[in-house]
N, C-alpha and C positions, 0 to 999 in steps of 0.2 A: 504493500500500500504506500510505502512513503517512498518506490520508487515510480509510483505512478503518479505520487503528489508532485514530486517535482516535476517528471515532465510536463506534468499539467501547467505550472508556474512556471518553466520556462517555457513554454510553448505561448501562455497566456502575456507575459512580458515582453517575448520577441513580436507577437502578433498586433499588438497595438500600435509600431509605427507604420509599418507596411500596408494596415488596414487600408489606409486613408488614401497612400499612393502605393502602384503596382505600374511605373512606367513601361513600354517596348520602344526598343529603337527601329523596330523594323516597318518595312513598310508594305500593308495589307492595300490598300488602293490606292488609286488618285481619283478627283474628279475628271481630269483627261480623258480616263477611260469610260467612260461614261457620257463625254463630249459637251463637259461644263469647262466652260473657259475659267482659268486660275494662275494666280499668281505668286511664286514663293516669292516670302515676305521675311526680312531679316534685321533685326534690330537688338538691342539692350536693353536689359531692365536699370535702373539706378546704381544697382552695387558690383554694374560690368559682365554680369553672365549672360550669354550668346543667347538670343531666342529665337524660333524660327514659328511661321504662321504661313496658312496660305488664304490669299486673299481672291475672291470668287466674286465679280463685277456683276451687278443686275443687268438682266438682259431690260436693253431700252433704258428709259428716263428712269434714276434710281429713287423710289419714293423716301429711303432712308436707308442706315445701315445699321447692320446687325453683330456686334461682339460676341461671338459663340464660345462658350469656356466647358469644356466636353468632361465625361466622367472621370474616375479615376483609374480604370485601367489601356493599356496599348496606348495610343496618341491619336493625334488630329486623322490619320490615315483610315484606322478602326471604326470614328464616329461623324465624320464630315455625309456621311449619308441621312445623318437627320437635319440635316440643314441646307442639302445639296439642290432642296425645291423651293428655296428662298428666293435667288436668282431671278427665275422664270416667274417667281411672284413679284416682280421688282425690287428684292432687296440686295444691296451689298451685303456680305459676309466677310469677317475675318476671324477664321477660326486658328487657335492658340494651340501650340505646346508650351505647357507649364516647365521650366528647369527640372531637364534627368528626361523628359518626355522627346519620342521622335529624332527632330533635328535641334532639337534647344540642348544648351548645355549642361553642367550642373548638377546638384541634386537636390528632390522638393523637400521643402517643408511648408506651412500654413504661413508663415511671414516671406518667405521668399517668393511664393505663387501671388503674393497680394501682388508685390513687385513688378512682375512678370505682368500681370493684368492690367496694371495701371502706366507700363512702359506699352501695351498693345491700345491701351484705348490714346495715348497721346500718339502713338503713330499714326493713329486712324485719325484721328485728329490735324494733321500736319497732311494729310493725304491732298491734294486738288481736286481731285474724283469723288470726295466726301462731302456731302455737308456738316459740319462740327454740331448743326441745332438739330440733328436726325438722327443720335444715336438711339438703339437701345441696348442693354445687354440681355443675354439670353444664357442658362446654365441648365445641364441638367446632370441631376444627380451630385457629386459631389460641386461638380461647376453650377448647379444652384445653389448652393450652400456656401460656395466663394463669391458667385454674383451678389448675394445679401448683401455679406461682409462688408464687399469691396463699393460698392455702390453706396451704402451708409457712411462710408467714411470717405467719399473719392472727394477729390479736389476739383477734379470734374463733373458734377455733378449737375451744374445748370445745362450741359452740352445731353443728359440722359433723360429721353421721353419717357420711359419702360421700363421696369426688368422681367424677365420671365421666367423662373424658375421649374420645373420641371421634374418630377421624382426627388426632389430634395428632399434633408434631413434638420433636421432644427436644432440640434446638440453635437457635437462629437464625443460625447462622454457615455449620452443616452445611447446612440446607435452601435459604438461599442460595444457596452453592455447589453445589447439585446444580441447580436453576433458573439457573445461569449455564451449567451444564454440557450443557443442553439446546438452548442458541443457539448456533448455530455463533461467529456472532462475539464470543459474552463467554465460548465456551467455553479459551479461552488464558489466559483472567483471574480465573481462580477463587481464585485466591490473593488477591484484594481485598476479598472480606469479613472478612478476618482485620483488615482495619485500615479496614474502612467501617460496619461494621454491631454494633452495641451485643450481647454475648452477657453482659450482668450480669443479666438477666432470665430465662437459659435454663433450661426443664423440669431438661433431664440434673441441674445441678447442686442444684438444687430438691426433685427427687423422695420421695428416702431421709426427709427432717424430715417428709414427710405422715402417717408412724406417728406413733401408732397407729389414724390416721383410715383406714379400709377405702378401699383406690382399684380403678378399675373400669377396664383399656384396652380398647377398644373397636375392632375397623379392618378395613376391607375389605379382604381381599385381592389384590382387580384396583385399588385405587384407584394414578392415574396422576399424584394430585397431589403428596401427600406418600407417599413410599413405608409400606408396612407396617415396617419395618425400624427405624424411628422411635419405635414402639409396643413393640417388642420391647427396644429397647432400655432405654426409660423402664419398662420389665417387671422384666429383668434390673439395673437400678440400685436401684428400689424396694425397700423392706421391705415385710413382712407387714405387717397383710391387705392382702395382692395377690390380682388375677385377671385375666387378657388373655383376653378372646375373637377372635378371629381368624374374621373372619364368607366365606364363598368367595361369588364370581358376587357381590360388594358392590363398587363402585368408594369416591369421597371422599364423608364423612359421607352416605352411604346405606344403610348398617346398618340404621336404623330404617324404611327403606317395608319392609322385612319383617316380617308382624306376628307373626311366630315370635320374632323378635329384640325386638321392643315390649314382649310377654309377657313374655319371661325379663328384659328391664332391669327393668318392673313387680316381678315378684318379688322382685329385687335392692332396689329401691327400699325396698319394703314388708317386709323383712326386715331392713333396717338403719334403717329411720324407727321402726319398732316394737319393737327391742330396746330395751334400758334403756340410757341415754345413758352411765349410770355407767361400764358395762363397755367402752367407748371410751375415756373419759376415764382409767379405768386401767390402761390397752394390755392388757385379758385378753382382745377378743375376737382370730378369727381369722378370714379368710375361704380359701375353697378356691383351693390353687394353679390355675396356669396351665391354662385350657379350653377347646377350642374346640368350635365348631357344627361 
């Protein structure tokens, strides 16, 4: 027994930092192959580490553009297909490797990937082919959980119509411990992320500073990875403009293969890219409470 306690305990102490990131350098697609025109995108975060992004131009007049900040596991390669019909919807895309991801350099942590987010939204920023009053950011899964953070505390923030979040998580402490809860043997030791795993990064406490920027939760109801519960709660902490769709028969970040759901994020997009930036900036807009499909 007390050689199964330990591995339990080192298994449960190595498993909390790699939960969060699980980078690949490899490359699983492009949008090339699939005959979306893209641009690799190469710049710096503040503290010097190489980033790489590929940037994806709206077909025709761009109504705004879109900051995509993709899950925690593979890179931009892996997930650029939930974003790949923004384009053909008229948005610009620039989808991010976090540091240690893809082509960026480096290794992640929760204070280095802020970095990394806020060196891609000022290059899009700096773009000609951009408009700076048309952002929005868009995350899912752990990249909603970074889009919160990062958006509650950006310095850019008057330049963001939107955020969108997506299978996100609202604790890094909590969803830990429900992933310990799931192993038998780290299930006794849920009590160790309370003093293994960094929660000064988390959604929950983040949420409420994203007024008066419109936020969108997004979440499948069958998803098995991060519960729906997560969503609701980042719901119930937020201020106005709020909206939770709660999508059924959707597992983790597959909302969007439904193109019922593509539609109505589209309208969403195109309704707050095309308002007057003013009316954000002086918290008079509103968006419709809580909704689902």
């Amino acid at each position: 027994m007390r050689t199964v306690a330990a591995l339990a305990l080192i298994f449960a102490l190595g498993a909390c930092t790699p939960l969060f990131f699980q980078p690949s350098g490899s490359i699983y697609s492009t949008p090339g192959l699939y005959g979306i025109d893209y641009q690799p995108v190469e710049f710096r975060a503040a503290d010097g580490t190489a980033l790489f992004a590929w940037f994806m131009p709206a077909r025709g007049e761009a109504h705004g553009t879109v900051l995509y900040l993709h899950g925690n596991a593979q890179n931009i390669s892996a997930h650029f297909a939930n974003v790949a019909w923004m384009p053909a919807a008229g948005f610009n895309v620039l989808a991010l490797d976090y540091r240690g991801y893809g082509g960026s350099a480096g290794r992640p942590s929760l204070a280095g990937v802020q970095l990394d987010i806020d060196a891609a939204m000022r290059t899009l920023l700096e773009r000609s082919d951009v408009d700076p009053d048309r952002v929005i950011v868009f995350g899912q899964s752990l990249g909603g959980a970074l889009a919160i953070y990062y958006v509650a505390h950006s310095a850019y923030r008057d330049h963001i119509r939107a955020v969108v979040a997506d299978s996100a998580f609202a604790d890094y402490q909590m969803v830990a411990k429900e992933k310990m809860a799931d192993f038998f043997m780290t299930w006794p030791l849920q009590w160790l992320p309370d003093y293994t795993v960094d929660n000064g990064y988390a959604p929950r406490a983040a949420v409420a500073a994203i007024a008066p920027i419109p936020l969108l939760l997004i979440h499948g109801a069958q998803d098995g990875i991060v519960s729906p519960h997560h969503s609701q709660l980042l719901y119930e902490t937020a201020r106005e403009p709020k909206a939770y769709w709660a999508i059924p028969d959707s597992g983790h970040i597959q909302a969007l293969r439904n193109a019922a759901v593509r539609k109505r994020l589209t309208d969403f997009l195109l309704r707050h890219s095309l308002d007057r930036p003013t009316g954000i900036a002086r918290g008079r807009r509103r968006s419709r409470r809580s909704d689902r499909l």
